[in-house]
C-alpha positions as CSV (number, residue, x, y, z in Angstrom):
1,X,-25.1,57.1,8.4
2,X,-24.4,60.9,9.4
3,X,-27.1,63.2,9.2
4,X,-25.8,65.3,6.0
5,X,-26.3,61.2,4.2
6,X,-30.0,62.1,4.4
7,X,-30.0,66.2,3.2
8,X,-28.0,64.8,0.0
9,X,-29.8,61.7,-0.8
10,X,-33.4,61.7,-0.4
11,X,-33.9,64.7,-2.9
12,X,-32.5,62.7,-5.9
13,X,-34.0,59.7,-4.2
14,X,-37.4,61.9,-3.9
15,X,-36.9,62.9,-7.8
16,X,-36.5,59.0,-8.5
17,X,-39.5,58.3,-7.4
18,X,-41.7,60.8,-9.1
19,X,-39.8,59.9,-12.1
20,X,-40.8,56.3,-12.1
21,X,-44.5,57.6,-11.3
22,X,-44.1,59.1,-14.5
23,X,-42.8,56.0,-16.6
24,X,-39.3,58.1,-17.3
25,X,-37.6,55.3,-16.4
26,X,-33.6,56.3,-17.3
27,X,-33.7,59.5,-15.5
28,X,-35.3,57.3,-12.4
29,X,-32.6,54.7,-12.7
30,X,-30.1,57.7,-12.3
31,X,-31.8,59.3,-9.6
32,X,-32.2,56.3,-7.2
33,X,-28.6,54.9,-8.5
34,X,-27.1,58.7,-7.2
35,X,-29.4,58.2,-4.0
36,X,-28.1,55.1,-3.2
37,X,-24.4,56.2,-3.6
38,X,-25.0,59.4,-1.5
39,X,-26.4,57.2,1.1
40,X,-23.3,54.8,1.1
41,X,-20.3,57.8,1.0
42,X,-22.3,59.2,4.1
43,X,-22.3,55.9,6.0
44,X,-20.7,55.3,9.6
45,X,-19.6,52.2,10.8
46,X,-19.1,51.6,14.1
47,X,-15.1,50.6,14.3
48,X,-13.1,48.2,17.3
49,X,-11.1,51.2,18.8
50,X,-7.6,49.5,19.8
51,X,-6.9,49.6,23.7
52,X,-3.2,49.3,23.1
53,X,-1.2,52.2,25.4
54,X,0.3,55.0,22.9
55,X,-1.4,53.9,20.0
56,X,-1.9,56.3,17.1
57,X,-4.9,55.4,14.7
58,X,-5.6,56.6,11.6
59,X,-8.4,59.5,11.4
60,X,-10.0,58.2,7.9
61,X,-10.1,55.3,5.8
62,X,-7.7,55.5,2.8
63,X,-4.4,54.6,1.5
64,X,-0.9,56.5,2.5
65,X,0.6,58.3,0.1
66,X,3.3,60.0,2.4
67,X,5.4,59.5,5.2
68,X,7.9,62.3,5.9
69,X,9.8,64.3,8.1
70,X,8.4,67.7,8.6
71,X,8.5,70.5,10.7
72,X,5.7,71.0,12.9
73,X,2.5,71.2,10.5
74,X,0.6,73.2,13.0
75,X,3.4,75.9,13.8
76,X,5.6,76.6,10.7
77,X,7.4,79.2,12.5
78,X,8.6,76.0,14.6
79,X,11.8,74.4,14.0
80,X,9.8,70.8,15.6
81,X,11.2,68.2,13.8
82,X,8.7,65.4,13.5
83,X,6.9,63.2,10.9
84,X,4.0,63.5,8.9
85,X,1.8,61.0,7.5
86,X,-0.7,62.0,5.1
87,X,-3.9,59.0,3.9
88,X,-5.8,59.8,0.9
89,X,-9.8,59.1,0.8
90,X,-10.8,58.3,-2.6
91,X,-14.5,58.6,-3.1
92,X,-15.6,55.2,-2.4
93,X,-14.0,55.1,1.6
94,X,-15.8,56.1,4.8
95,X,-15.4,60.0,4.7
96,X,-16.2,60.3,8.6
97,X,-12.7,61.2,10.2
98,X,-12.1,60.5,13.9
99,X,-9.5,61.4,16.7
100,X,-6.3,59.4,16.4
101,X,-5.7,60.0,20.3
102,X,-7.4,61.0,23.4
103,X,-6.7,64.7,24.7
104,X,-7.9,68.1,24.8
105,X,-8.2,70.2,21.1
106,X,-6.0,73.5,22.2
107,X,-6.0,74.8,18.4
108,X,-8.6,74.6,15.5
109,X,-7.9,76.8,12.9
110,X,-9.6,77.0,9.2
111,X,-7.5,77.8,6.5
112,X,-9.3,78.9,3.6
113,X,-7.4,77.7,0.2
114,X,-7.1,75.7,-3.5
115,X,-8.8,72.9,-4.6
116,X,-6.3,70.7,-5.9
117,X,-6.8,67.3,-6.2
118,X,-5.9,65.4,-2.8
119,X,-3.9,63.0,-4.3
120,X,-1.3,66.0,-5.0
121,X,1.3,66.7,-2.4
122,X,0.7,70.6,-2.6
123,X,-2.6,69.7,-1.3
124,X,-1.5,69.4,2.5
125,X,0.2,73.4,2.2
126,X,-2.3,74.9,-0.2
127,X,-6.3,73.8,0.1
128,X,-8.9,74.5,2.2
129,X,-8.5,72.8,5.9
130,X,-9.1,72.4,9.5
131,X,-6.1,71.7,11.3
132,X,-6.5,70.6,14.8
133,X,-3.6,70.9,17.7
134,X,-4.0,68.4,20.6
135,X,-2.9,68.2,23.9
136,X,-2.3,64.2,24.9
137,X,-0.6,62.8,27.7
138,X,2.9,61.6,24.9
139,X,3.0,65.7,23.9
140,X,1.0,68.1,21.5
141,X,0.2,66.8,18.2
142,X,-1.7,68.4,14.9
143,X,-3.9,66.7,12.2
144,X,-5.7,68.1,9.6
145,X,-8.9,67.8,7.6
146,X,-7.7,68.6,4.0
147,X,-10.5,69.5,1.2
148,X,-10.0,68.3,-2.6
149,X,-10.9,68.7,-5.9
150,X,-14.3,67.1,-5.6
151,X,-14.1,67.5,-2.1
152,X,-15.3,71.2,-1.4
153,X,-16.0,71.3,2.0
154,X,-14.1,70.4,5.5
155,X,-16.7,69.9,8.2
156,X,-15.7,70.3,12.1
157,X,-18.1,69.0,14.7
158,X,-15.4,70.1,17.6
159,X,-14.2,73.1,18.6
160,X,-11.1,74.2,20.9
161,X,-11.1,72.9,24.7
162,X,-13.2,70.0,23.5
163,X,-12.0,66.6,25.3
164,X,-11.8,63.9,23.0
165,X,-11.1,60.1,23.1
166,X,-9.2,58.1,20.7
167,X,-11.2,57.1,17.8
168,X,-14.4,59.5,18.3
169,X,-15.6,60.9,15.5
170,X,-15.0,64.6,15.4
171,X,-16.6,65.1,11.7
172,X,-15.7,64.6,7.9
173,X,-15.0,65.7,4.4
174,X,-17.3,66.0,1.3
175,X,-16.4,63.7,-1.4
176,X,-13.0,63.0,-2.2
177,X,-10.6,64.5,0.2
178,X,-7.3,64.0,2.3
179,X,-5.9,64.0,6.4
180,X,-2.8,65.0,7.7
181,X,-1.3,63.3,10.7
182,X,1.9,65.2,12.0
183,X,4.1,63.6,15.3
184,X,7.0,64.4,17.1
185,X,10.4,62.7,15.8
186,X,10.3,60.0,19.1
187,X,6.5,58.5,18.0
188,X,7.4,55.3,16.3
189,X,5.8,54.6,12.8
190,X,4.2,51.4,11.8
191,X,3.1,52.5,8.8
192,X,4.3,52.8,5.1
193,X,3.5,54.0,1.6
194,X,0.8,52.0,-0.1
195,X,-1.0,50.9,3.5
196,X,-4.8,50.6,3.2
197,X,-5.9,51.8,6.8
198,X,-9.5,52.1,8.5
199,X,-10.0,55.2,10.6
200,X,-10.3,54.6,14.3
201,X,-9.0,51.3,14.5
202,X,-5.6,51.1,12.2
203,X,-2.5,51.8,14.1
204,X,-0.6,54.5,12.5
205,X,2.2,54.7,15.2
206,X,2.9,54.0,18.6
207,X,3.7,57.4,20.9
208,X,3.6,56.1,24.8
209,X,2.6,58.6,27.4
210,X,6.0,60.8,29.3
211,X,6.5,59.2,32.3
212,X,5.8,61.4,35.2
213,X,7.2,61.3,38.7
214,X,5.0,60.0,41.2
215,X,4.6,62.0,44.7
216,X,5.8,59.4,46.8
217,X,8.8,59.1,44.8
218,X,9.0,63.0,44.4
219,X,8.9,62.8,48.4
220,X,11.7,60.2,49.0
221,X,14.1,62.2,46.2
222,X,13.8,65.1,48.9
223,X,14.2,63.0,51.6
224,X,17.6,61.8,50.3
225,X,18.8,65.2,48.8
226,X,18.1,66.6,52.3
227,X,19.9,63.7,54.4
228,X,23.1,64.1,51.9
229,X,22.6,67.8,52.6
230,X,23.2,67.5,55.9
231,X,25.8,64.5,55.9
232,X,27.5,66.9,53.9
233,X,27.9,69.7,56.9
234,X,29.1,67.2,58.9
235,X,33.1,67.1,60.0
């Protein structure tokens, strides 16, 4: 359990107790029942991280209720064409989000906002977020942390130049709330509407790292450019 399980729970918990001490035995029932769901929204399992090269994973538990082609979420003044996938937490899922892939956070910004209820597709434009840009070896992508309704408050425990790995947890959402995943149009989804995913350890899409050069190869490229070169001069 996260450390905010214990500054909500053990007051009503607390309350419950002196209640019973008291022989008022409803309002105790109630107390210790809301301590005891406090206790479970706040809880953190440890999750099996998948090795697999390129893999995506799903910052929260939930269910996703959009898959999309978007410009790039973190830049609208972009013309990036690329998807987004968006998983709704209903009250009762883990509410601790996590990295969906190792890199650097270049960006966190907070955009203050509405209220709406997650499950509405304004939500992603118009409430309260964080939205994170990373830096990964495949190219820059952006999620978000999206408040809701009952959900009133975004919580960040990262902040820009921070190097993350995939699946860390990098903080959550009060009660009730929504994440944004946006890629570039080449990452490959393996997800769909309806999916029931687990943050950290659900595959969202597969975006393999850009192949880069390697010096020796870089080396025998000049090698040959410089031999044709001089081929070339010859009668």
């Amino acid at each position: 359990m996260v450390k905010e399980g214990y500054y909500f729970g053990f007051p009503p918990l607390l309350l419950g107790a002196i209640a019973f001490f008291l022989h008022w035995t409803i309002p105790a029932i109630a107390l210790v029942g809301l301590a005891l769901f406090v206790f479970s929204f706040f809880r953190d399992p440890e999750r099996a991280i998948p090795p697999d090269a390129g893999a995506v994973v799903a910052p929260a538990d939930g269910r996703v209720v959009v898959v999309t082609d978007e410009h790039c979420a973190g830049h609208p003044g972009k013309r990036i064409t690329g998807k987004r996938i968006s998983i709704f937490l209903a009250i009762w899922n883990v509410h601790v989000n996590r990295a969906p892939a190792s890199g650097t956070i270049t960006a966190l910004h907070y955009q203050p906002g509405k209220f709406l209820a997650a499950m509405r597709e304004r939500a992603s434009l118009e409430n309260e977020q964080n939205v994170f840009t990373l830096s990964t070896e495949a190219g820059e992508m952006v999620f978000k942390q999206i408040a809701g309704w009952i959900a009133r408050r975004a919580v960040s425990w990262k902040k820009p130049g921070d190097r993350v790995t995939r699946g860390e947890r990098i903080g959550l959402v009060r009660f009730g709330s929504r994440v944004d995943v946006w890629l570039p149009q080449n990452a490959e989804m393996l997800v769909k509407l309806g999916d029931h995913v687990k943050g950290g350890s659900s595959i969202l899409a597969r975006w393999p790292a850009k192949p880069v050069a390697s010096h020796s190869q870089g080396s025998r490229a000049s090698e040959s450019d410089a031999t044709l070169s001089v081929a070339g001069k010859q009668p």
